[in-house]
N, CA, C and O atoms as CSV, one atom per row, in Angstrom:
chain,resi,resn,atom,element,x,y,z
A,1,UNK,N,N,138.339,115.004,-5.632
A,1,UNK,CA,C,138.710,114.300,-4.429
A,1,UNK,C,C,139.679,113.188,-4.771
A,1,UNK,O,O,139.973,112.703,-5.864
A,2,UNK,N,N,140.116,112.901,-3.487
A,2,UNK,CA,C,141.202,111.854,-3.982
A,2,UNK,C,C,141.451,110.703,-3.015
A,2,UNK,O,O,141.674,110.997,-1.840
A,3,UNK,N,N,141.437,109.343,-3.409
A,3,UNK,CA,C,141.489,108.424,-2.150
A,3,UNK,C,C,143.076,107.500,-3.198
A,3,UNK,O,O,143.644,107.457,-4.289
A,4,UNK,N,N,143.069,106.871,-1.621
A,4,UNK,CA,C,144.815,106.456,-2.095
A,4,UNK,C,C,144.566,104.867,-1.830
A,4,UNK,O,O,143.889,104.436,-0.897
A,5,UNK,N,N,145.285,103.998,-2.891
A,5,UNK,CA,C,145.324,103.123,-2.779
A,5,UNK,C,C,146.906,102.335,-1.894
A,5,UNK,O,O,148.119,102.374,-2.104
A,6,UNK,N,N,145.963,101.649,-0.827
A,6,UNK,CA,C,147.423,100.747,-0.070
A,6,UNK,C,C,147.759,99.852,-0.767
A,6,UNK,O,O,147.272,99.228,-1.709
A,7,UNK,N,N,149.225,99.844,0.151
A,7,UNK,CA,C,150.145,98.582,-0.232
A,7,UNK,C,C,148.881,96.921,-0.415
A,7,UNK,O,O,149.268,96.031,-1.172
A,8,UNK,N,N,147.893,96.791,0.121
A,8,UNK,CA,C,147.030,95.708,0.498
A,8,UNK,C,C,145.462,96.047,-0.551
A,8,UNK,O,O,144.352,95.517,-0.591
A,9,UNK,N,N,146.092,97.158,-1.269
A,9,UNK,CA,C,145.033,97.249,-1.859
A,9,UNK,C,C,143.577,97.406,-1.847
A,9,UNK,O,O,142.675,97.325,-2.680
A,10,UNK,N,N,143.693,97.694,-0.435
A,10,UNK,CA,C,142.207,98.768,-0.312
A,10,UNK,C,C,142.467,100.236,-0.382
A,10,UNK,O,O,143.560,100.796,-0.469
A,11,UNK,N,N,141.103,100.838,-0.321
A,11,UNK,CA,C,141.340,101.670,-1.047
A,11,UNK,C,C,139.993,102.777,-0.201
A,11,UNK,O,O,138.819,102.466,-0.402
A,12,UNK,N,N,140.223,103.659,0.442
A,12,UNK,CA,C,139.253,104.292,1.258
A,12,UNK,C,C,138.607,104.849,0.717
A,12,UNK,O,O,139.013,105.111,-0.415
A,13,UNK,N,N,136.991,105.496,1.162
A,13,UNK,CA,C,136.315,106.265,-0.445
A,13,UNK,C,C,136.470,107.908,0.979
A,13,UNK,O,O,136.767,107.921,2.174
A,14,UNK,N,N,136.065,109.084,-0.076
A,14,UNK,CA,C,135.735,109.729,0.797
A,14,UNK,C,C,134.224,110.022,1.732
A,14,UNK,O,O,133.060,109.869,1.363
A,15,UNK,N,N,134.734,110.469,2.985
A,15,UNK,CA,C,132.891,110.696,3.519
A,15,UNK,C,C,131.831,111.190,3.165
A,15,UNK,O,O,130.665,111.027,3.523
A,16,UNK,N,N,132.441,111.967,2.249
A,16,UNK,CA,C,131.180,112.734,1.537
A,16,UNK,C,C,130.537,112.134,0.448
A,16,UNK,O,O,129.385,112.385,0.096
A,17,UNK,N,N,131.470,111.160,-0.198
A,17,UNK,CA,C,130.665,110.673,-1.147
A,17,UNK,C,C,130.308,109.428,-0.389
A,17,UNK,O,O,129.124,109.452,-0.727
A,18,UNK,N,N,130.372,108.584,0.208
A,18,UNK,CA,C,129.849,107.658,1.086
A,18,UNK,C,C,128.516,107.606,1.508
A,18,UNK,O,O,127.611,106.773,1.466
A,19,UNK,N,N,128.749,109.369,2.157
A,19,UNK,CA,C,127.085,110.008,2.661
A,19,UNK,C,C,126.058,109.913,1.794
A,19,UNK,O,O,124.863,109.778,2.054
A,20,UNK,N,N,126.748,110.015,0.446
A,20,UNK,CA,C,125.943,110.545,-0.529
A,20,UNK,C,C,125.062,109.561,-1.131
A,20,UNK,O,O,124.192,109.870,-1.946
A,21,UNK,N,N,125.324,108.158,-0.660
A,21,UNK,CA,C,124.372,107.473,-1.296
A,21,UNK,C,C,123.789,106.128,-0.578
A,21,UNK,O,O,124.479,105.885,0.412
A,22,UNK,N,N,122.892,105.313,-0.730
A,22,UNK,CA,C,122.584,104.887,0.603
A,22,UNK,C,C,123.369,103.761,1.149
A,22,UNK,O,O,124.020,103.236,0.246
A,23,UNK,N,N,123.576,103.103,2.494
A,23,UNK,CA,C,124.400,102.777,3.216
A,23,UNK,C,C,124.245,101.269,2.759
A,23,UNK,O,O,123.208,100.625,2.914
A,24,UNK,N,N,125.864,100.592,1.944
A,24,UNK,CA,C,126.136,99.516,2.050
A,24,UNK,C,C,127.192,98.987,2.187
A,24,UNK,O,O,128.157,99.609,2.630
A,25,UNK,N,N,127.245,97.826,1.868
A,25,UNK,CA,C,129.127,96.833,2.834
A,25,UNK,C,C,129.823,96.387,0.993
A,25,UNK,O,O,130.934,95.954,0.687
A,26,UNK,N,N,129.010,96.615,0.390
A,26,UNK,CA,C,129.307,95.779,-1.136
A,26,UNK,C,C,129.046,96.710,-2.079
A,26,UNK,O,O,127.968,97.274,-2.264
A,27,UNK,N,N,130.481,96.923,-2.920
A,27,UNK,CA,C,130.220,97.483,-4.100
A,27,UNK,C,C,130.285,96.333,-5.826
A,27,UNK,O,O,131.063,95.402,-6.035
A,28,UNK,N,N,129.582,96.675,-6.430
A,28,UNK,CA,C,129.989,95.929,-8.037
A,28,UNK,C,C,130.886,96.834,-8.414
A,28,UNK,O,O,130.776,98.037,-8.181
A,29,UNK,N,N,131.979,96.212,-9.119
A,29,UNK,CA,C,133.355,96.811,-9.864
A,29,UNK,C,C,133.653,96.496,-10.920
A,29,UNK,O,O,134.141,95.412,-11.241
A,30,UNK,N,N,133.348,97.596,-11.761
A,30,UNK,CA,C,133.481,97.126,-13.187
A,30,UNK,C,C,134.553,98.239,-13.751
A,30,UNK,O,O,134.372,99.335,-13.221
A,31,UNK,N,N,135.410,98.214,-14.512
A,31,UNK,CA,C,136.298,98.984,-15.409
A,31,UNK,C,C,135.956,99.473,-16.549
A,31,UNK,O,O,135.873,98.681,-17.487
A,32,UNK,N,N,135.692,100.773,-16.760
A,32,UNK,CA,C,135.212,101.241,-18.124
A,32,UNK,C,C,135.618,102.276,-19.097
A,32,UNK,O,O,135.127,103.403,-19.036
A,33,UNK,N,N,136.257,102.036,-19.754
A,33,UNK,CA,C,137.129,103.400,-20.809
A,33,UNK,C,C,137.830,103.497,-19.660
A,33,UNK,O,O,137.933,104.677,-19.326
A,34,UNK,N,N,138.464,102.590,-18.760
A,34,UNK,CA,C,139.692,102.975,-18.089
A,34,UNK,C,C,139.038,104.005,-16.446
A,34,UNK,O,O,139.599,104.606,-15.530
A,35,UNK,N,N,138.198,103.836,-16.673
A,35,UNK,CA,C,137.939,104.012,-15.308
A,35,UNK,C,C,136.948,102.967,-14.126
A,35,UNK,O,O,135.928,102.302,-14.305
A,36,UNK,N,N,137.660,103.169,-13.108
A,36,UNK,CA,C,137.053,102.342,-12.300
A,36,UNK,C,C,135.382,102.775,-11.594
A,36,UNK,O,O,135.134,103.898,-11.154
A,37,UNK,N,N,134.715,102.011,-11.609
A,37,UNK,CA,C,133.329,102.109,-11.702
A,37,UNK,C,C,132.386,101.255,-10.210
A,37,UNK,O,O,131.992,100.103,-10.034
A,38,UNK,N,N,132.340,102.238,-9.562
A,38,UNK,CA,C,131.890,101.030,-7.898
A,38,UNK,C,C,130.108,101.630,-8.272
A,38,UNK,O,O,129.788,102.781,-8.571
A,39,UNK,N,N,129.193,100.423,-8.128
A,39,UNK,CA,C,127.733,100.473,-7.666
A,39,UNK,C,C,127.588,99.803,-6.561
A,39,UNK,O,O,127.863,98.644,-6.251
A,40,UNK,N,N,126.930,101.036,-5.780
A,40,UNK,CA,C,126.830,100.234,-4.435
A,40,UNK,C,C,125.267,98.991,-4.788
A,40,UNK,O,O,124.276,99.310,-5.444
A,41,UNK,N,N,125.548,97.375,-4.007
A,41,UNK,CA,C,124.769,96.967,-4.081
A,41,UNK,C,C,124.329,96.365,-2.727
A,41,UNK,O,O,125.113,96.313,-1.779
A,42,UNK,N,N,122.803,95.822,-2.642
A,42,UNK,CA,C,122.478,95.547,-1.442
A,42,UNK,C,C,122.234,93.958,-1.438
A,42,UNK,O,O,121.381,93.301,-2.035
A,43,UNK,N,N,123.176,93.590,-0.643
A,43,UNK,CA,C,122.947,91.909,-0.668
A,43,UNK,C,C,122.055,91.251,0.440
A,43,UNK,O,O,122.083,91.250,1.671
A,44,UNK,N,N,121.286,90.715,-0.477
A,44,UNK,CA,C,119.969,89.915,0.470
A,44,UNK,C,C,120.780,88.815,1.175
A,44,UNK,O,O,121.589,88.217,0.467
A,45,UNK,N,N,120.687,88.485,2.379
A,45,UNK,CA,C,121.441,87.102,3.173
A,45,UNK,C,C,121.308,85.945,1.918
A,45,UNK,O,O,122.224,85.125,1.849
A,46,UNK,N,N,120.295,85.863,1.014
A,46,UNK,CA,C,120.025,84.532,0.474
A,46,UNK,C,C,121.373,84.210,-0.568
A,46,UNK,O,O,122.227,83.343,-0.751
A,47,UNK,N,N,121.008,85.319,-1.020
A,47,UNK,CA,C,122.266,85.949,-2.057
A,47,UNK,C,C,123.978,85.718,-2.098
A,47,UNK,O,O,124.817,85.280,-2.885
A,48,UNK,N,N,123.909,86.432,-0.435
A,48,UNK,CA,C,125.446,85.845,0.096
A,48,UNK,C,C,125.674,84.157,0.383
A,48,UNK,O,O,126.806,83.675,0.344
A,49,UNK,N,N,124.487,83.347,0.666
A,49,UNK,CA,C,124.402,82.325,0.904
A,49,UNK,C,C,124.867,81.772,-0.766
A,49,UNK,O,O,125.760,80.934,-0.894
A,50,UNK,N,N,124.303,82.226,-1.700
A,50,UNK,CA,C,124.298,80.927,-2.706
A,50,UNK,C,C,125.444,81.453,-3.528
A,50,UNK,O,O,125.779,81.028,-4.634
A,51,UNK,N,N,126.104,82.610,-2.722
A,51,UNK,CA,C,127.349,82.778,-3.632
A,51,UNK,C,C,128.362,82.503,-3.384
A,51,UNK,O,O,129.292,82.646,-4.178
A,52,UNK,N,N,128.534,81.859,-1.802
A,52,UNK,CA,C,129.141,81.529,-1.136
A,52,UNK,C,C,129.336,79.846,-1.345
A,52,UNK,O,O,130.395,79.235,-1.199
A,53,UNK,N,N,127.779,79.171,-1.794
A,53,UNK,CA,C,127.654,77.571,-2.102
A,53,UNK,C,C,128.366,77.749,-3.573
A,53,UNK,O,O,129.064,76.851,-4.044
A,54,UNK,N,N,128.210,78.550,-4.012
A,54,UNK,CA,C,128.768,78.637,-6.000
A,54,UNK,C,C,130.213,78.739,-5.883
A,54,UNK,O,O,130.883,78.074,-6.673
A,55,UNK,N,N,130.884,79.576,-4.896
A,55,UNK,CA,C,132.424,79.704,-5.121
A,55,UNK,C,C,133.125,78.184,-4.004
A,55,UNK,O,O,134.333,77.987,-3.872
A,56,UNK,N,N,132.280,77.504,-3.491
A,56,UNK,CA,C,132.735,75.930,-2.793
A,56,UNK,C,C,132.186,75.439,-3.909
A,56,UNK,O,O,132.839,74.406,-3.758
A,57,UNK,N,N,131.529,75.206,-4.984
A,57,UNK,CA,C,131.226,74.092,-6.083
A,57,UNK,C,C,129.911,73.339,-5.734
A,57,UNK,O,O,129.234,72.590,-6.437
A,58,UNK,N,N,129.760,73.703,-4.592
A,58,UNK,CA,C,128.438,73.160,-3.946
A,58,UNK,C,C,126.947,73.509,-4.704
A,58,UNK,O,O,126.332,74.569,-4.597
A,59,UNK,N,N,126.594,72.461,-5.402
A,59,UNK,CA,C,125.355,72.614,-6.341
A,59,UNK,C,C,124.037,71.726,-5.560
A,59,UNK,O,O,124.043,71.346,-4.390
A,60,UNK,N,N,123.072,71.553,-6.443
A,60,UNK,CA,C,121.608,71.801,-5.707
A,60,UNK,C,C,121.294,70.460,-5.259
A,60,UNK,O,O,120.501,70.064,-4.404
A,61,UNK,N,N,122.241,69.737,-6.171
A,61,UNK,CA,C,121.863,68.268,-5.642
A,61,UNK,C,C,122.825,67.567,-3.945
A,61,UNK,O,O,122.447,66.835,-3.030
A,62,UNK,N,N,123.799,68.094,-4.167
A,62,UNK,CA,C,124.844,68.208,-3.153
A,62,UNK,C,C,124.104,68.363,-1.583
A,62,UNK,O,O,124.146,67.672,-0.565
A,63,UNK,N,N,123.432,69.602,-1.945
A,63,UNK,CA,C,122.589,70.174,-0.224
A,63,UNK,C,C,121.226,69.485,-0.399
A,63,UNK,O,O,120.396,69.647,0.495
A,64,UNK,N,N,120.951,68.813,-1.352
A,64,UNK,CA,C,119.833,67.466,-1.086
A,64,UNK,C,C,120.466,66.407,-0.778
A,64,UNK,O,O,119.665,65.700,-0.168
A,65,UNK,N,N,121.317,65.967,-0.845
A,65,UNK,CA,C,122.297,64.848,-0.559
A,65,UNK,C,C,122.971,65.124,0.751
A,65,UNK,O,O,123.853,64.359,1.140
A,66,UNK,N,N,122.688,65.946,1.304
A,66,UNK,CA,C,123.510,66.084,2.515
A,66,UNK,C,C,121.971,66.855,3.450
A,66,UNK,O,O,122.216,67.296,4.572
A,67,UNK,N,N,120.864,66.937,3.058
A,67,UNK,CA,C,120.321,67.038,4.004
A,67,UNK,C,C,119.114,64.928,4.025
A,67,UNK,O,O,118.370,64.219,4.702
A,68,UNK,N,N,119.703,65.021,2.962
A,68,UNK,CA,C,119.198,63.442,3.415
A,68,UNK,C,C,120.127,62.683,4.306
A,68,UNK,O,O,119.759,62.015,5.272
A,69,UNK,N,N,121.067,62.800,4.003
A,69,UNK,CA,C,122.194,61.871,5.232
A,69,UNK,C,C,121.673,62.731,6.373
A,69,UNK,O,O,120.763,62.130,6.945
A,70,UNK,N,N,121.932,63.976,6.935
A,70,UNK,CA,C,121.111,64.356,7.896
A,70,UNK,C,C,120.218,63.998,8.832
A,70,UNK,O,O,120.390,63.941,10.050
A,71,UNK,N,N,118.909,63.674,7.976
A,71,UNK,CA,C,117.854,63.082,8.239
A,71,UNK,C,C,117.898,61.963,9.044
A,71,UNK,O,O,117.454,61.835,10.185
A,72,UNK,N,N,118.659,60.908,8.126
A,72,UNK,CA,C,118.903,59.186,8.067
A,72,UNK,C,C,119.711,59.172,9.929
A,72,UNK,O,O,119.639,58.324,10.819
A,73,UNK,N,N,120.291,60.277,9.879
A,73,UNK,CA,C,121.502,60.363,11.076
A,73,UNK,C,C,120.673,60.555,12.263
A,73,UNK,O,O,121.243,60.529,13.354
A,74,UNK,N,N,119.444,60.738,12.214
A,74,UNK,CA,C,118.603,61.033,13.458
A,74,UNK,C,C,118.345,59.809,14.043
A,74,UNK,O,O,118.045,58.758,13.477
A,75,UNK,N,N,118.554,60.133,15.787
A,75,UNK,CA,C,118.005,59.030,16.451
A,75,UNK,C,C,116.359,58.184,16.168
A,75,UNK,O,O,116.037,57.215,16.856
């Protein structure tokens, strides 16, 4: 089979192999002996949350520090 890569660099899979395994939005991509390598993975909401605080720099003391101003901010 064969899927084509766009100008934008996505890259469509086919339906059959899609079908073939169970239904997700996220693959891991790893390169190996030159081939490209997708595992589909299943992301827990918590998951997308703290990977989302890791790529803003946002660490553990930060969202304690900002749910104390929070707090303080209440009538």
């Amino acid at each position: 089979m064969l899927a084509k890569l766009t100008s934008k660099n996505q890259l469509t899979l086919p339906k059959s192999i899609v079908t073939s395994i169970p239904k997700t939005d996220y693959f891991e991509v790893e390169v190996e002996n030159g081939r490209i390598m997708l595992t589909p993975v299943r992301m827990q909401q918590a998951d997308a949350v703290r990977a989302k605080l890791d790529a803003l720099g946002i660490n553990d003391q930060d969202v304690l520090d900002a749910i104390e101003w929070a707090r303080k901010s209440q009538p």
